[in-house]
C-alpha positions, 0 to 999 in steps of 0.5 A: 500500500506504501507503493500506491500512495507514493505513486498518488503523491507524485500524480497529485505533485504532477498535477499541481506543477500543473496548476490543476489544484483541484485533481491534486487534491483528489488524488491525496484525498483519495489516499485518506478515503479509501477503505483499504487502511494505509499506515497512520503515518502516511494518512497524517503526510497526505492529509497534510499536504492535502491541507497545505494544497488548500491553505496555498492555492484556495480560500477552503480554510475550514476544509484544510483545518478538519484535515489537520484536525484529523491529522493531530488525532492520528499523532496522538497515538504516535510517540514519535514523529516531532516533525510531524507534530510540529506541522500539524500544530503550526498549520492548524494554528493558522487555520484557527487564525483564519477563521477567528478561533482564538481559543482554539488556537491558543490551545493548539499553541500551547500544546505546541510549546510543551511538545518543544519544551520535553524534546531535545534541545537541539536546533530544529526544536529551537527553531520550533520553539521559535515558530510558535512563540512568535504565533502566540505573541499574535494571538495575545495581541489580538486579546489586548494582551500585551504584556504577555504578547511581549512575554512570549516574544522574549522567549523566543528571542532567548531560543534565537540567542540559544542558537545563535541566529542574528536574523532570529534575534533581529525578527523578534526585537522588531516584534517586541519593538512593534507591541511596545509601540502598540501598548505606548505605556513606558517611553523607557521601555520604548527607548530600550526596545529601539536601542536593542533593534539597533545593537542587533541589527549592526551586529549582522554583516553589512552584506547580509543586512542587504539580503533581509529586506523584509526585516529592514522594511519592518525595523525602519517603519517601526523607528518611523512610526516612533519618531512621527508619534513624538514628532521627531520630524528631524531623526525621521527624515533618515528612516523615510530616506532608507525605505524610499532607497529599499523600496526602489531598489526592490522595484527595480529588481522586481522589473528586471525579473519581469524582463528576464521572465519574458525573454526566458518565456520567448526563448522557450516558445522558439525552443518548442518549434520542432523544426528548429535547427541544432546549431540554433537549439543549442545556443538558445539551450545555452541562453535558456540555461544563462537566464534561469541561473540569473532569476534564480540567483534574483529570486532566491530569498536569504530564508528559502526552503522548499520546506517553507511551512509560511504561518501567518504572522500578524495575520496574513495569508499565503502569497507568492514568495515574491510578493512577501517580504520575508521576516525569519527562517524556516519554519516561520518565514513570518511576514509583517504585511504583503510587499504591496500593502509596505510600499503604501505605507512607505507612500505615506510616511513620505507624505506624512513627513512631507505635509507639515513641511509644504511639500505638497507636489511631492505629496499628492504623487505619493497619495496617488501612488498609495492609493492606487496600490491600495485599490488594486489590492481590495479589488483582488481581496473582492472589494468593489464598488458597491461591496459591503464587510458582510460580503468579505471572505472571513479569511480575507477580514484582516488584510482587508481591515489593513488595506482599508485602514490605510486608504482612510490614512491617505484620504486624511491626508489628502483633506489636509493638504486639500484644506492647507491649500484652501482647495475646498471643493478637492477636500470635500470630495475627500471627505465624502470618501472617507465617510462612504468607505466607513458607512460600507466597512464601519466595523473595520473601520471604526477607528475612523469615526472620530478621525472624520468627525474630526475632519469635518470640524476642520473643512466646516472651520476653514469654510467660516462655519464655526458653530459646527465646527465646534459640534464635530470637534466635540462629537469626535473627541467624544467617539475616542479613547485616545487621550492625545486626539480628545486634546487635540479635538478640544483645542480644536473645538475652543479656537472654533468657540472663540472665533464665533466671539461671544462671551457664551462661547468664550466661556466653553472654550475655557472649559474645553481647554483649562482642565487639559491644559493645568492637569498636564496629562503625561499622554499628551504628547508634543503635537497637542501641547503645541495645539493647548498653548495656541489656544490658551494663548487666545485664551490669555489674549482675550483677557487682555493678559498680553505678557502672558499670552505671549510667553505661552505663545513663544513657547508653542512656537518653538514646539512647533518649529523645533519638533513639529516643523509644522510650517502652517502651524509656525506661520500661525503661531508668528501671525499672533506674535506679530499682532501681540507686538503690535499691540504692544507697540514693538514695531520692528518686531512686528513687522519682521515677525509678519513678513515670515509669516506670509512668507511661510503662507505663500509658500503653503498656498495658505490664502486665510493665513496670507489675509490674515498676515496682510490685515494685521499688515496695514494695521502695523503701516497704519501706526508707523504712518506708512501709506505707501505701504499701507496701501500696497498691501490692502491692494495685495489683501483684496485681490486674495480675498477675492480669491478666497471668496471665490473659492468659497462660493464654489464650497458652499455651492457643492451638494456635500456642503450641507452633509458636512457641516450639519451638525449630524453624526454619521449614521450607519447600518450595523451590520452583524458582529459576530461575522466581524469579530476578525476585524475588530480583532484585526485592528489591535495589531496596528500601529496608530500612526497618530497622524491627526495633526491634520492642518494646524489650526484653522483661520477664521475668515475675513468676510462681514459675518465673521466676529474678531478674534481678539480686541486689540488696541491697535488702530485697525484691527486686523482679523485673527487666525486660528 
């Protein structure tokens, strides 16, 4: 019996090279049905490479885990057979991943681990020990359980010292890194973690660390999602130009394999004429031969084996070994995320690192680019127009969670730079995007709602409708945990309460601001200090306390230019300043503090900023008596303002105006949950990028219906921007 079912075996291996997956997996099945016994052991090798068959070439997951199912049953009889064992549990774990049976898969694992932790300590246990491990720190993180997710790491760290494995040492480092920045409770431990990743990774042989692309992917996004949540603008900039370096590289290599493919794919059809001659034959043999050496040599990843188990890790499922970016050895072969959905997440740190600096050309082809890798993923995933989370695949929830997450972090993006640039109508569109994707996906995406709520504060702000501006930045602070976002959305909220200048309104922006900005909470972060002292400095403004305003102001400034390098934020901050020192009749600074501000302005394309610089402008040439100047600048203020008007006129006029700025949450259809219970879970495993920091604060503008700012005894006063 041995004899035929070696010989189904290479029958099913025939008609896989085939691509005929299906009657591959009828000749191995026909092995585990027939009514003739055949030893366990050859029933527990088909039915794992029925299940393997299943897991790489269809969507059949529930198929391939009752085959594995069957499989641990058979081993458990066995007293030998680790190999085996170890097979089946790490499959079988990925299975139950797939479907979202935690439980099970905790299980599974643990099994797993007292299976390695009673066999010899050589290194293929080790190895093992290793595989599992890094699959429980997942399903620990998907529980919210970080401190043992980062437990279960560090043991397999030890493991990678244990058989001295720098790549190993370096996979889990990054891992334990990634949880850290998840968990975001101690900076130290962050620190040590960066350090650790560091130490490591310059102890590998510069020319291996060329080969570990997938590690270097990961350790550098991971450094940049840390310098971007403390706003280290400064050390990121290194991060961004390594990966923008890798990604290129990669994608260049990837199109000589494109072009080498082809020629090989030519030579073959010219080598399949009957009719060729010998002479000929022979040379294109010899080119046949060149070609396939040099793509295998291309190809080839540093932790091949054809023995190559690929779990998932951090949630993904199989893929072509080009389209992965391999993090460990065999048997893990982890990957963080697919190749494609990395270069989206390259795109965006570059516009993320980008925005704030005014780079907004470089910008927008970098969120054309990532959106439009985004899209050509969740068409393959089967999401299209019209497709709702109830229509997904339950193994496809999880990718899809990421790719959309994504998207909704370049949309953002996209309303940031559209709002800096007062492009009104560009950010409408946008918006209206980003609210019809989560209407569709609101599970998934349900981090979401408080970043669009959050949006529409900001567009109902930068088109002059401050009460409902307000509404939403209180909606949106109200549908977050986050400590950070709830700061920054009450900073928002009050600038918004004090553009609209009554004493009822000025009243609850104290409210919203005071208690944050005395208690000093240890999870605000640089970003939103910078967004407290602008509006307790407003604050300060209108009571007529000016020192102090400006003390609180300098030292917002100096945040947001030395960390932040946020250039509309800066330009803000010196517009104010340049109107404290008027107001307390320092002229030359004033009048030097302007001129930066509307040069940042002009270069932002910041037409509510620019109008704003020039009033206070002409207010400052009206004390010196300059009438010249006076009435250079109120020329160059009214044709922006015409410009401005124009613009707005074209936002109001939009059939998304009203839906906006209606003072209504989104209302969704909730679908069933408990066919979601993946997605939700998905989301623990990504990082929030904190990206929020959306367009600084918004103007108020400069037509009749607009209240001043804050009353300064300056002659002509000029109109505040926020």
């Amino acid at each position: 019996m041995e004899a035929v079912a070696e010989g189904l075996w290479g029958l099913a291996d025939h008609h896989e090279k085939s691509g005929e997956i299906g009657k591959a997996v009828k000749c191995l099945e026909a092995i585990c049905q027939s009514h003739v016994s055949f030893l366990p052991i050859i029933e527990v090798k088909t039915r794992l490479r029925v299940a393997t068959l299943l897991l790489k070439h269809t969507h059949n997951v529930n198929h391939a885990k009752n085959h594995l199912e069957r499989s641990q049953l058979l081993l458990k009889t066995t007293p030998s057979c680790f190999e085996l064992k170890c097979r089946t549990f790490s499959l079988l774990s990925q299975c139950y991943h797939l479907v979202g049976a935690i439980p099970p898969q905790k299980n599974i694992l643990f099994k797993a681990l007292e299976l390695t932790a009673s066999a010899s300590q050589e290194v293929a246990v080790k190895l093992w020990s290793c595989n599992f491990n890094s699959q429980l720190a997942n399903v620990l993180i998907i529980e919210g359980d970080y401190p043992s997710s980062i437990s279960a790491l560090q043991a397999g760290y030890v493991s990678a010292t244990e058989i001295s494995y720098p790549d190993l040492q370096m996979f889990f480092s990054t891992a334990i890194l990634h949880v850290h920045l998840m968990q975001w409770e101690d900076e130290n431990l962050i620190a040590q973690a960066i350090n650790q990743c560091n130490v490591i990774w310059e102890s590998i042989d510069p020319n291996r660390r060329g080969q570990l692309l997938g590690l270097l992917f990961y350790n550098e996004l991971l450094h940049m999602f840390y310098r971007l949540r403390i706003c280290d603008y400064k050390n990121a900039a290194q991060h961004v130009d390594k990966l923008d370096a890798a990604m290129k590289a990669d994608l260049q290599k990837m199109q000589q394999v494109q072009q080498l493919t082809s020629e090989l794919n030519a030579l073959n059809q010219s080598l399949s004429r009957p009719d060729l001659p010998s002479r000929e034959r022979s040379a294109l043999s010899g080119r046949q031969t060149q070609l396939q050496e040099r793509l295998t040599r291309m190809t080839e990843s540093s932790f091949t084996s054809k023995d190559s188990l690929e779990p998932a890790y951090f949630g993904n499922e199989r893929r072509a070994l080009g389209d992965k970016l391999v993090l460990a050895p065999p048997p893990i072969d982890g990957e963080w995320l697919p190749k494609s959905a990395v270069y989206a997440l390259v795109d965006l740190m570059a516009v993320i690192f980008g925005r704030p600096k005014g780079l907004f050309k470089d910008c927008a082809k970098r969120i054309q680019s990532g959106m439009q890798i985004i899209q050509d993923e969740l068409v393959k995933l089967g999401i299209t127009d019209g497709a709702t989370e109830v229509d997904l695949r339950h193994s496809a929830i999880w990718m899809a969670g990421v790719y959309l997450m994504l998207l909704m972090q370049f949309l953002e993006n996209k309303v940031a730079v559209e709002l800096t640039r007062s492009e009104f109508v560009e950010a409408q569109e946008a918006l209206m995007q980003m609210k019809s994707w989560f209407v569709r996906f609101p599970t998934i995406l349900q981090a979401s709602e408080s970043i669009i709520e959050m949006l529409r504060g900001q567009y109902a702000h930068s088109v002059g409708c401050y009460s409902e501006a307000a509404f939403h930045y209180v909606e949106a602070a109200k549908l977050t945990v986050s400590k950070p976002m709830q700061a920054m959305c009450n900073a928002y909220a009050a600038v918004s309460y004090f553009c609209i200048g009554d004493a009822e309104s000025s009243s609850q922006a104290l409210d919203l601001i005071g208690p944050i900005y005395l208690m000093k909470d240890p999870f605000i972060g640089v970003r939103e200090e910078a967004g407290l002292h602008f509006a307790y400095g407003l604050l300060l403004m209108r009571q007529q306390d000016f020192q102090d305003a400006r003390n609180r102001l300098a030292k917002g400034l100096q945040i947001a230019h030395n960390q932040m390098g946020n250039l509309q934020l800066v330009s803000q901050y010196l517009t104010i300043l340049g109107n404290l020192a008027l107001a307390l009749h320092d002229t030359v600074q004033a009048r030097e503090i302007l001129r930066s501000s509307l040069t940042l302005a002009k270069k932002l394309s910041d037409i509510p900023t620019q109008i704003w610089v020039l009033s206070v402008l002409t207010a400052l040439y009206q004390q010196l008596g300059e009438k010249g100047n006076e009435m250079e600048n109120d020329e160059y203020r009214k044709k922006k303002l015409d410009e401005l008007e124009k613009r707005l006129a074209d936002a109001y006029s939009s059939i998304h105006h009203i839906e906006l700025i209606d003072k209504v949450k989104l209302e969704v259809q909730q679908f069933h949950e408990a066919d979601i219970m993946r997605a939700t879970a998905g989301q623990s495993v990504t990082v929030n990028l904190d990206i929020p920091e959306s367009i600084g604060l918004s103007t108020p503008l400069p037509h009749p219906s607009s209240a001043r700012l804050v009353d300064l005894d300056i002659g002509r006063r000029g109109k505040k921007k926020v």
